[in-house]
KOLTORTOR-847965 format. One record per residue (C-alpha): residue number from 1; x, y, z. Coordinates in steps of 0.2 Angstrom, whole numbers, plus 5000, padded with zeros to 4 digits. Example, Ala and Ser with C-alpha at 12.3 -4.5 7.8 and 13.67 -1.06 7.14 Angstrom:
! residues 2
<r><pos>1</pos><X>5062</X><Y>4978</Y><Z>5039</Z></r>
<r><pos>2</pos><X>5068</X><Y>4995</Y><Z>5036</Z></r>
! end
This chain:
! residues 251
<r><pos>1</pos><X>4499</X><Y>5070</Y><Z>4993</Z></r>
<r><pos>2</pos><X>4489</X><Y>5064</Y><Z>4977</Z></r>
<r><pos>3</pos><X>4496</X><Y>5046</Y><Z>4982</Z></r>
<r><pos>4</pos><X>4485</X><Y>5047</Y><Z>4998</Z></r>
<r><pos>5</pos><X>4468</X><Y>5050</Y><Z>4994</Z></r>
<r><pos>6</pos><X>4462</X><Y>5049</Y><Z>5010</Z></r>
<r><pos>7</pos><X>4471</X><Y>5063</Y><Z>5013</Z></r>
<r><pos>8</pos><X>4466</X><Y>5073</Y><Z>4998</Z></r>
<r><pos>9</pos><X>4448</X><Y>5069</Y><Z>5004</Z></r>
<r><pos>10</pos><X>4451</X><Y>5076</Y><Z>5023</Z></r>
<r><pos>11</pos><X>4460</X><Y>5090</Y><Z>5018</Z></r>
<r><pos>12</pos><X>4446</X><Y>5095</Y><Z>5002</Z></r>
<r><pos>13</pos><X>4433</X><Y>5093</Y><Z>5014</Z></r>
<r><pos>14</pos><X>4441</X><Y>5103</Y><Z>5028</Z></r>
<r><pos>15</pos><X>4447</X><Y>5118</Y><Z>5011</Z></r>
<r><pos>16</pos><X>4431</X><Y>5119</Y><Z>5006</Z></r>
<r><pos>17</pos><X>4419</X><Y>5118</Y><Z>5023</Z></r>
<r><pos>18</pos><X>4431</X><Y>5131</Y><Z>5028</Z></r>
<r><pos>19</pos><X>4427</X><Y>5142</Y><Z>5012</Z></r>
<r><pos>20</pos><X>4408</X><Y>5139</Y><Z>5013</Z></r>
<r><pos>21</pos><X>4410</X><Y>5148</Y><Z>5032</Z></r>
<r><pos>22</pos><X>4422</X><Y>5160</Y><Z>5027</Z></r>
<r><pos>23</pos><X>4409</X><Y>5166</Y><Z>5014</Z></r>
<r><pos>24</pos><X>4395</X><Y>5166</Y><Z>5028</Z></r>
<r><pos>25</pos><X>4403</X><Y>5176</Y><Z>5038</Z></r>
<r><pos>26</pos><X>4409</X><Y>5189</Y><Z>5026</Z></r>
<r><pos>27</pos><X>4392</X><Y>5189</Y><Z>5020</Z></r>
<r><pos>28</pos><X>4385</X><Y>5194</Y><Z>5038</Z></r>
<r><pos>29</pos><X>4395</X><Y>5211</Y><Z>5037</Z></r>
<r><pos>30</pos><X>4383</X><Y>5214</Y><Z>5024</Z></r>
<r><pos>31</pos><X>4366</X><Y>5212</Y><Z>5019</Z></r>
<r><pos>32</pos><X>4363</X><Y>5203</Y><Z>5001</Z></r>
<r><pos>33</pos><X>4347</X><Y>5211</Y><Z>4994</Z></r>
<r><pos>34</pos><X>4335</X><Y>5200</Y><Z>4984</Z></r>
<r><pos>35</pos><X>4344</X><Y>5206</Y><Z>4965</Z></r>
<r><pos>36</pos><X>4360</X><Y>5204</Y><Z>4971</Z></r>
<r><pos>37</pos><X>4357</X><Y>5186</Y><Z>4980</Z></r>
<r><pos>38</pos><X>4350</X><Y>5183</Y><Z>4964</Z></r>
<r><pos>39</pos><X>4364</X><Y>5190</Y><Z>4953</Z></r>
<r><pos>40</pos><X>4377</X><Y>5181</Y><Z>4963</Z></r>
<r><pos>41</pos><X>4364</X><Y>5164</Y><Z>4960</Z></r>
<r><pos>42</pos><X>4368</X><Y>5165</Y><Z>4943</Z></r>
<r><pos>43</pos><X>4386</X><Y>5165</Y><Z>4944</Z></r>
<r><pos>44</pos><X>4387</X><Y>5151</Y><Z>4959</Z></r>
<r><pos>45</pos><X>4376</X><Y>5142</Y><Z>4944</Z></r>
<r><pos>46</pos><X>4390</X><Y>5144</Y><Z>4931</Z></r>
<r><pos>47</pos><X>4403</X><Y>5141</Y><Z>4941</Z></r>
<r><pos>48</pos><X>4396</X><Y>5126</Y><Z>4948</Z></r>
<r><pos>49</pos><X>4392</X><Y>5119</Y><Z>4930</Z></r>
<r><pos>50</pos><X>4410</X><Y>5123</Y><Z>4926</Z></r>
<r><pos>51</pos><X>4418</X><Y>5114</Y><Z>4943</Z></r>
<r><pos>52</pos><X>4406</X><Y>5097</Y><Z>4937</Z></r>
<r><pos>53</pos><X>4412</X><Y>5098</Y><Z>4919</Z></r>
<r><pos>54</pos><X>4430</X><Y>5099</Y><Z>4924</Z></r>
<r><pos>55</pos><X>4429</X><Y>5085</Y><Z>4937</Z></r>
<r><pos>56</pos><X>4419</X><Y>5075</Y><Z>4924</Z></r>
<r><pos>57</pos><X>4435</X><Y>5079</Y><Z>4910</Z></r>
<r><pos>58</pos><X>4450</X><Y>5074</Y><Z>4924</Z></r>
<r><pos>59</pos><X>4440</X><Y>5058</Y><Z>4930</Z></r>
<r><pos>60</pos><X>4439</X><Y>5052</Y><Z>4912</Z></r>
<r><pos>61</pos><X>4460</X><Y>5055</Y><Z>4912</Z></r>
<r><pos>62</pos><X>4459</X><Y>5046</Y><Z>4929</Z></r>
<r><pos>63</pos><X>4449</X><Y>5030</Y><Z>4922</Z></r>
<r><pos>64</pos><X>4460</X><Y>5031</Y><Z>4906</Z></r>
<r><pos>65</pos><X>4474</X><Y>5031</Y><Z>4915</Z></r>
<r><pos>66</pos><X>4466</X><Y>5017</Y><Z>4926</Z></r>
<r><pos>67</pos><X>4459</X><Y>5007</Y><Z>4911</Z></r>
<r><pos>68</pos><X>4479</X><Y>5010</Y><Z>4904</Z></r>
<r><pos>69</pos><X>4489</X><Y>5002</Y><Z>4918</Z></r>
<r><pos>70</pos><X>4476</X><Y>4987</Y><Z>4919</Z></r>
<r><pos>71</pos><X>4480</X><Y>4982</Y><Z>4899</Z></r>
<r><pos>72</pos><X>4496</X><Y>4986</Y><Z>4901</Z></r>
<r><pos>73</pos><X>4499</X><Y>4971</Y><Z>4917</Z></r>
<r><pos>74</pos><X>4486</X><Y>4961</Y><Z>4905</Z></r>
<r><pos>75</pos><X>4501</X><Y>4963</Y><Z>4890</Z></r>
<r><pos>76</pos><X>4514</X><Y>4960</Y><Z>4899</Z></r>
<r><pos>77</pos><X>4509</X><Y>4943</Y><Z>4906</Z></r>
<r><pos>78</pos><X>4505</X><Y>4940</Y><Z>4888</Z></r>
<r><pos>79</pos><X>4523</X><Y>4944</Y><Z>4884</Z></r>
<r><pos>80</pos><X>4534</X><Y>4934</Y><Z>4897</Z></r>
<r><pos>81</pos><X>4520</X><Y>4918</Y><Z>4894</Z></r>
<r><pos>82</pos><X>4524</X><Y>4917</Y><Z>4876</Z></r>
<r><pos>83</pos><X>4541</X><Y>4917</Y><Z>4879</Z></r>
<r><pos>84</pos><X>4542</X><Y>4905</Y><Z>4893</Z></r>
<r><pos>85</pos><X>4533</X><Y>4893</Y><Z>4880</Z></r>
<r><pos>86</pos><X>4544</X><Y>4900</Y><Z>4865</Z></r>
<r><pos>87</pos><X>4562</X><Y>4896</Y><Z>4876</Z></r>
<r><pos>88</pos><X>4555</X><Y>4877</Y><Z>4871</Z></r>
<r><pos>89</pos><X>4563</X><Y>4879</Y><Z>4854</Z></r>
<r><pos>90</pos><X>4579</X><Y>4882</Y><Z>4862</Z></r>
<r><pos>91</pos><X>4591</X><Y>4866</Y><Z>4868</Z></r>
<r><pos>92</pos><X>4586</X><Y>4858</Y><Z>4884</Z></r>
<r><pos>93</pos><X>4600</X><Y>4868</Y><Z>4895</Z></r>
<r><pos>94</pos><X>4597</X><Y>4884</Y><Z>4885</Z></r>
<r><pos>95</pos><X>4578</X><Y>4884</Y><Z>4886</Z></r>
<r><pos>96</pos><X>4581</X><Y>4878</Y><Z>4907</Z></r>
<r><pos>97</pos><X>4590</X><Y>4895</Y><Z>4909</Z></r>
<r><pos>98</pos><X>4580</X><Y>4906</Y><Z>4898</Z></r>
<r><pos>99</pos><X>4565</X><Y>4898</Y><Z>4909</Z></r>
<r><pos>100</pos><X>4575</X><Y>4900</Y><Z>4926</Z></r>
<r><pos>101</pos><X>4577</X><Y>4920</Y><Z>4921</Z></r>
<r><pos>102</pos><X>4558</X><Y>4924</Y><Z>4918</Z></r>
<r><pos>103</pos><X>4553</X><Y>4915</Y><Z>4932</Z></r>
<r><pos>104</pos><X>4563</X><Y>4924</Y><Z>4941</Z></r>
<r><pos>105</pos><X>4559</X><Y>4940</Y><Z>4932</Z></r>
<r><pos>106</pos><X>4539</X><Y>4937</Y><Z>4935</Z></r>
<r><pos>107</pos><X>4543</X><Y>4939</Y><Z>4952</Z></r>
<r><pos>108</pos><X>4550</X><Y>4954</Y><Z>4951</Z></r>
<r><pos>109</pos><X>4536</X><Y>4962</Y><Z>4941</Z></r>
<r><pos>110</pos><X>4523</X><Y>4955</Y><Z>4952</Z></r>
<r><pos>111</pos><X>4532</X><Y>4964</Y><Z>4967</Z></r>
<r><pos>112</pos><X>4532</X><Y>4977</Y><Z>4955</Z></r>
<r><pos>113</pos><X>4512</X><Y>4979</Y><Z>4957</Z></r>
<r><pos>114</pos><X>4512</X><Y>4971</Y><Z>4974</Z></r>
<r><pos>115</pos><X>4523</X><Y>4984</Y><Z>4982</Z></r>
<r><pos>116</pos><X>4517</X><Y>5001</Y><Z>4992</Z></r>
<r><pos>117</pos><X>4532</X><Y>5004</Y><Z>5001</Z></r>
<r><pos>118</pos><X>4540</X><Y>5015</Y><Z>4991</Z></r>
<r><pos>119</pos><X>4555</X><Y>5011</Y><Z>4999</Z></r>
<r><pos>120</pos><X>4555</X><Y>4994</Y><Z>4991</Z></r>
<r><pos>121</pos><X>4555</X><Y>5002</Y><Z>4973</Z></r>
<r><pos>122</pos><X>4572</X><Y>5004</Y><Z>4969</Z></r>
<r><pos>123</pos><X>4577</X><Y>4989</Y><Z>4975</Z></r>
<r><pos>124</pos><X>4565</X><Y>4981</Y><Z>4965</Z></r>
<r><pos>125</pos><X>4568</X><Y>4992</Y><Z>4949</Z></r>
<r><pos>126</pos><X>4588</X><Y>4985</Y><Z>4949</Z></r>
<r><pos>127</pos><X>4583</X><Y>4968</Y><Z>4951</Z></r>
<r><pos>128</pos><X>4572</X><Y>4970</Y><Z>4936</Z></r>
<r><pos>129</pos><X>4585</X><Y>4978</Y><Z>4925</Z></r>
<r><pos>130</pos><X>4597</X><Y>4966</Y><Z>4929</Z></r>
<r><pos>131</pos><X>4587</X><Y>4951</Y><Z>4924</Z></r>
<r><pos>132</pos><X>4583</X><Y>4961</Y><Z>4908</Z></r>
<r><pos>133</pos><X>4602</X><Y>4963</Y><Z>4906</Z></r>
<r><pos>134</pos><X>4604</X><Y>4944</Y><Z>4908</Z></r>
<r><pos>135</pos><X>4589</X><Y>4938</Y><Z>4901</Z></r>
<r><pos>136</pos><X>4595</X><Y>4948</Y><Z>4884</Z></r>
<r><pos>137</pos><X>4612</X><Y>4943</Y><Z>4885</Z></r>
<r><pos>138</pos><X>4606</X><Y>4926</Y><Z>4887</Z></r>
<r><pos>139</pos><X>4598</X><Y>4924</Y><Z>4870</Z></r>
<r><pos>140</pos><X>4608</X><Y>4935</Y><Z>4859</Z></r>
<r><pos>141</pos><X>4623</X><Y>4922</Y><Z>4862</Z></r>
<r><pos>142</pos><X>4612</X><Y>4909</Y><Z>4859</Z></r>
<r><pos>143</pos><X>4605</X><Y>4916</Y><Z>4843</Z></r>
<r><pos>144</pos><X>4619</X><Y>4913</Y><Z>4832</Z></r>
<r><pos>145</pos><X>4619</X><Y>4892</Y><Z>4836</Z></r>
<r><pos>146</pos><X>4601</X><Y>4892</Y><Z>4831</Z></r>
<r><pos>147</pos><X>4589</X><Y>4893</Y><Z>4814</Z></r>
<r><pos>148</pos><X>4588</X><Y>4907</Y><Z>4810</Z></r>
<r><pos>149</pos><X>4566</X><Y>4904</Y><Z>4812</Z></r>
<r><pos>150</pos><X>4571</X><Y>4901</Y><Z>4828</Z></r>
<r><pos>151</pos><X>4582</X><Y>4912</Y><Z>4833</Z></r>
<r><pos>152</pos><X>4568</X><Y>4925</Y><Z>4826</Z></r>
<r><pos>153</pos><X>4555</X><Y>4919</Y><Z>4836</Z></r>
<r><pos>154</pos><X>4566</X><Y>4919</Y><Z>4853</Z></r>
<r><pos>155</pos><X>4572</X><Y>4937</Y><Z>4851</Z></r>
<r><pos>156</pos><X>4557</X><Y>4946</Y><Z>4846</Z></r>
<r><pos>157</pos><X>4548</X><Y>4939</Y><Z>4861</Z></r>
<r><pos>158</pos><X>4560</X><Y>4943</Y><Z>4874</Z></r>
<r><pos>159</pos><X>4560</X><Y>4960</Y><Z>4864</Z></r>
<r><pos>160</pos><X>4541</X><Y>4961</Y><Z>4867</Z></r>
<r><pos>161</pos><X>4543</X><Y>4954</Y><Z>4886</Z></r>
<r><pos>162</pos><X>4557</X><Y>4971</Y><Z>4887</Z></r>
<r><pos>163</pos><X>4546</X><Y>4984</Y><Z>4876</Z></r>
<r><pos>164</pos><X>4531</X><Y>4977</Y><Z>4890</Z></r>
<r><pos>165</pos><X>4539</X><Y>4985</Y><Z>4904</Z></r>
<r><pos>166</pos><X>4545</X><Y>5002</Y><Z>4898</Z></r>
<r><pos>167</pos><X>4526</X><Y>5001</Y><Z>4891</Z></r>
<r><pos>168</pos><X>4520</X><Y>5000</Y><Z>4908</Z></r>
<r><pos>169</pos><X>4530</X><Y>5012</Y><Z>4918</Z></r>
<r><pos>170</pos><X>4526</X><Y>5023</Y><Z>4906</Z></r>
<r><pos>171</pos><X>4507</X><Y>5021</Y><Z>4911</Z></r>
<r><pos>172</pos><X>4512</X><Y>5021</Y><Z>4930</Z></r>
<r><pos>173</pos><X>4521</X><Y>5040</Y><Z>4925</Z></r>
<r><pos>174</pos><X>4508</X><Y>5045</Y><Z>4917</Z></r>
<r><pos>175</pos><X>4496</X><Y>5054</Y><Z>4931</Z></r>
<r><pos>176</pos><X>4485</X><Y>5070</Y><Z>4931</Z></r>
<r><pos>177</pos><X>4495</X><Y>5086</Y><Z>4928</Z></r>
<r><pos>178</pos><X>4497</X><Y>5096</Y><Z>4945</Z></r>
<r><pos>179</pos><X>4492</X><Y>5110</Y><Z>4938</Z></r>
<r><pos>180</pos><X>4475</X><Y>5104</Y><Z>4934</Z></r>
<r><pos>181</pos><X>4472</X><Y>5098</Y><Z>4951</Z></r>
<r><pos>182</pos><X>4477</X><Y>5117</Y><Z>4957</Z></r>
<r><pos>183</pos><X>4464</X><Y>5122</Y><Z>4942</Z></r>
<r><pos>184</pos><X>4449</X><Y>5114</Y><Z>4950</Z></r>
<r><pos>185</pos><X>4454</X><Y>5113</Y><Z>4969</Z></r>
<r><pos>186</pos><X>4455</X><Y>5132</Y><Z>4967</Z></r>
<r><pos>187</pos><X>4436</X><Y>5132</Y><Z>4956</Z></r>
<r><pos>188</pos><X>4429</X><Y>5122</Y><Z>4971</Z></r>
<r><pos>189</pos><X>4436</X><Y>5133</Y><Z>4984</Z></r>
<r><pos>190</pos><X>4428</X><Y>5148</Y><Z>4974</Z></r>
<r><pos>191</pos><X>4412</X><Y>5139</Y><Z>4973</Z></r>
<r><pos>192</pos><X>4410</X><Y>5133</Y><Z>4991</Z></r>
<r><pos>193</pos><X>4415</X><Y>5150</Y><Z>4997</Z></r>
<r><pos>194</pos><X>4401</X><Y>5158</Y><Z>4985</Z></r>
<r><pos>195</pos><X>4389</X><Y>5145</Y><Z>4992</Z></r>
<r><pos>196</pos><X>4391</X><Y>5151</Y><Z>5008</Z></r>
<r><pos>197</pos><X>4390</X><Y>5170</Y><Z>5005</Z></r>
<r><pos>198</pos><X>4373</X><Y>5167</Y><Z>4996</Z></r>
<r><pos>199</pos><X>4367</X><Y>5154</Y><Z>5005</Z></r>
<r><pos>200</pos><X>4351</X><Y>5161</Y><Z>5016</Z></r>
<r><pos>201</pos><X>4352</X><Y>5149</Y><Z>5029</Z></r>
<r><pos>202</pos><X>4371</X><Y>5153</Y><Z>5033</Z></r>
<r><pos>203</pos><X>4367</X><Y>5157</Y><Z>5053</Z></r>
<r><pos>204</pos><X>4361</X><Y>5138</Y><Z>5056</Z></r>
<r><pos>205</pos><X>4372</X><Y>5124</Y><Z>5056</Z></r>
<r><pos>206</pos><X>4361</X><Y>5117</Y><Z>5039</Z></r>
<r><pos>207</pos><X>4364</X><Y>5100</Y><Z>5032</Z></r>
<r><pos>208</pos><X>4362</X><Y>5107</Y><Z>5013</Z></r>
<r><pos>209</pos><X>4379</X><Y>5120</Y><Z>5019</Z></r>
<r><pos>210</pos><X>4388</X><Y>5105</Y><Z>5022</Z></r>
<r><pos>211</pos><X>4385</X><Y>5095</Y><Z>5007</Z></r>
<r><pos>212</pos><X>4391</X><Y>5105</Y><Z>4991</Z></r>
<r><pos>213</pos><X>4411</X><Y>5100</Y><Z>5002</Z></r>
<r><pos>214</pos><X>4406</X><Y>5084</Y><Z>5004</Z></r>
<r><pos>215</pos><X>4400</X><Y>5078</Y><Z>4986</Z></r>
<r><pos>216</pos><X>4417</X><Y>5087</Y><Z>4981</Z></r>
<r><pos>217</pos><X>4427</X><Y>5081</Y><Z>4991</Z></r>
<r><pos>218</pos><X>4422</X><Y>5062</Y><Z>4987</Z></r>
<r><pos>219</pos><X>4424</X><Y>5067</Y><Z>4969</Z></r>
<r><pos>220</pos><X>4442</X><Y>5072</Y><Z>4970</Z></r>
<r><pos>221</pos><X>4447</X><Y>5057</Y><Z>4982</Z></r>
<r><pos>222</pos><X>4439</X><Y>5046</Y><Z>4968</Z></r>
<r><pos>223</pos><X>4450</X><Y>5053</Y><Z>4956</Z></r>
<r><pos>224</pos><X>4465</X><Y>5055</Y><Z>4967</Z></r>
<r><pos>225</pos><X>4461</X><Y>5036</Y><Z>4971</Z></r>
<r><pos>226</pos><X>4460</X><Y>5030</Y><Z>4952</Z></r>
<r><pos>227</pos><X>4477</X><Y>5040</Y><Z>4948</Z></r>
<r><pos>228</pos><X>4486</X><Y>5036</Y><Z>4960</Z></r>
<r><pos>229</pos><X>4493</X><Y>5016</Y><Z>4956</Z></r>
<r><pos>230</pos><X>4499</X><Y>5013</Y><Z>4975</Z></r>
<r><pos>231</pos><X>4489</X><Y>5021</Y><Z>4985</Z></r>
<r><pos>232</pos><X>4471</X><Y>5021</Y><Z>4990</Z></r>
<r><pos>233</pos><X>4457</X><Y>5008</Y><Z>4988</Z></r>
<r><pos>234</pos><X>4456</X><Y>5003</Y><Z>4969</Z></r>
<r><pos>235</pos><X>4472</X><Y>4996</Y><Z>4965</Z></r>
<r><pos>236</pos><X>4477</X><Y>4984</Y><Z>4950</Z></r>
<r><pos>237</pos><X>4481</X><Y>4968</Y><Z>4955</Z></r>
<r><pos>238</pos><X>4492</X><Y>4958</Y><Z>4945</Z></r>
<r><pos>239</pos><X>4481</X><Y>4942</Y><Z>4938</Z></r>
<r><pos>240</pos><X>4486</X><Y>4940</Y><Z>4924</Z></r>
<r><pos>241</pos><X>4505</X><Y>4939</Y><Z>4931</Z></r>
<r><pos>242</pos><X>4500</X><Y>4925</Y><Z>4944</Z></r>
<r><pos>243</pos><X>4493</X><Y>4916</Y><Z>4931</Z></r>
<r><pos>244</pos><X>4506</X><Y>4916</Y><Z>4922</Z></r>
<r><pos>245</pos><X>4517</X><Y>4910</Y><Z>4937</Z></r>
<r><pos>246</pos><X>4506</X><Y>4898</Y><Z>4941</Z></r>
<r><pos>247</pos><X>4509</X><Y>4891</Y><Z>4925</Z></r>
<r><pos>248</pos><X>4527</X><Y>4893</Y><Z>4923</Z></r>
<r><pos>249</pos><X>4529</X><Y>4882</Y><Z>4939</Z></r>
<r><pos>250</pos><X>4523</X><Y>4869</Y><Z>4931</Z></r>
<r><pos>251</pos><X>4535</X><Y>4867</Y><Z>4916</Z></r>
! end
């Protein structure tokens, strides 16, 4: 669900609107007087400061996470660029293949950032491993006819182009832990249902009832949107990588 923030957003508002009546009502089986609407007042006030601080911590993991995936698309175009301009060193026919493979390659991992359809994903992951396969094959028999400089140079960068990719799945893995999601879902259903059993003007349909669910439900589905790498409105688009293509067609 958290790769459909839109659907996080529905469904908080909705959880926690729910909640704010639910504590109305149970609240109209019995009177609050003025020390305990008060007592209550101060607890609402702590919980509350407790439900921003938490959603301030997991939306810096979101924009880290966020901020994580973007250098990671930024290294690998820096990777597979340096190659495509080291295979060079390599004879004409070697360096045309070694070329023809990261081009190909590129592709791949611009579908990679491109793609939604999750369907597409594992079609695309083969592809990739197999031109990692061929593309390592391809210089390590190549090695052993070239200086050994060269050689060097050729095999550390397709070793960097390799190390980019694990590197960047690993960021695209990397998301907020479920468990605190049900940490602060379930804070911000204690809130919002506290809201509403202390709430004096629970008996009319009041604007200030509806706004504590609304302002908490747009956090979470600004959070849900910047962890989730495929769904939702702020995406990373793969720049660098089309540059990089761009470029490539011209040698």
């Amino acid at each position: 669900m958290m790769d459909h923030p839109a659907l996080v957003f529905a469904i908080c508002l909705a959880g926690l609107w729910l909640a704010a009546h639910c504590g109305a009502r149970w609240c109209r089986t019995r009177r609050l007087d003025e020390d305990e609407r008060s007592d209550l007042g101060v607890v609402l006030t702590a919980a509350l400061t407790l439900l921003g601080l938490i959603i301030g911590f997991t939306f810096s993991m979101a924009i880290t996470s966020y901020h994580q995936r973007k250098a990671c698309e930024a290294t690998e175009a820096n990777s597979i660029g340096t190659e495509l301009a080291r295979a060079g060193l390599l004879p004409p026919a070697d360096a045309a293949r070694v070329r023809d493979l990261l081009k190909r390659y590129l592709h791949q991992r611009i579908l990679f950032y491109t793609t939604r359809d999750a369907n597409r994903l594992p079609q695309i992951a083969d592809a990739t491993s197999q031109l990692q396969t061929d593309l390592w094959t391809t210089v390590q028999d190549r090695a052993p006819s070239q200086p050994a400089a060269v050689a060097t140079l050729v095999l550390s960068g397709m070793n960097e182009v390799l190390d980019a990719q694990g590197y960047t799945q690993a960021a695209w893995w990397d998301r907020i832990p479920t468990a605190a999601w049900i940490l602060m879902i379930a804070i911000a259903l204690c809130c919002s249902g506290l809201f509403g059993y202390t709430s004096r003007q629970f008996e009319r349909e009041s604007v200030p009832f509806f706004v504590l669910p609304l302002i908490v439900a747009i956090s979470f589905f600004l959070i849900a949107d910047l962890d989730s790498p495929r769904g939702g409105v702020v995406l990373i688009h793969p720049r660098n990588l089309e540059s990089v293509a761009g470029s490539a067609q011209m040698r």
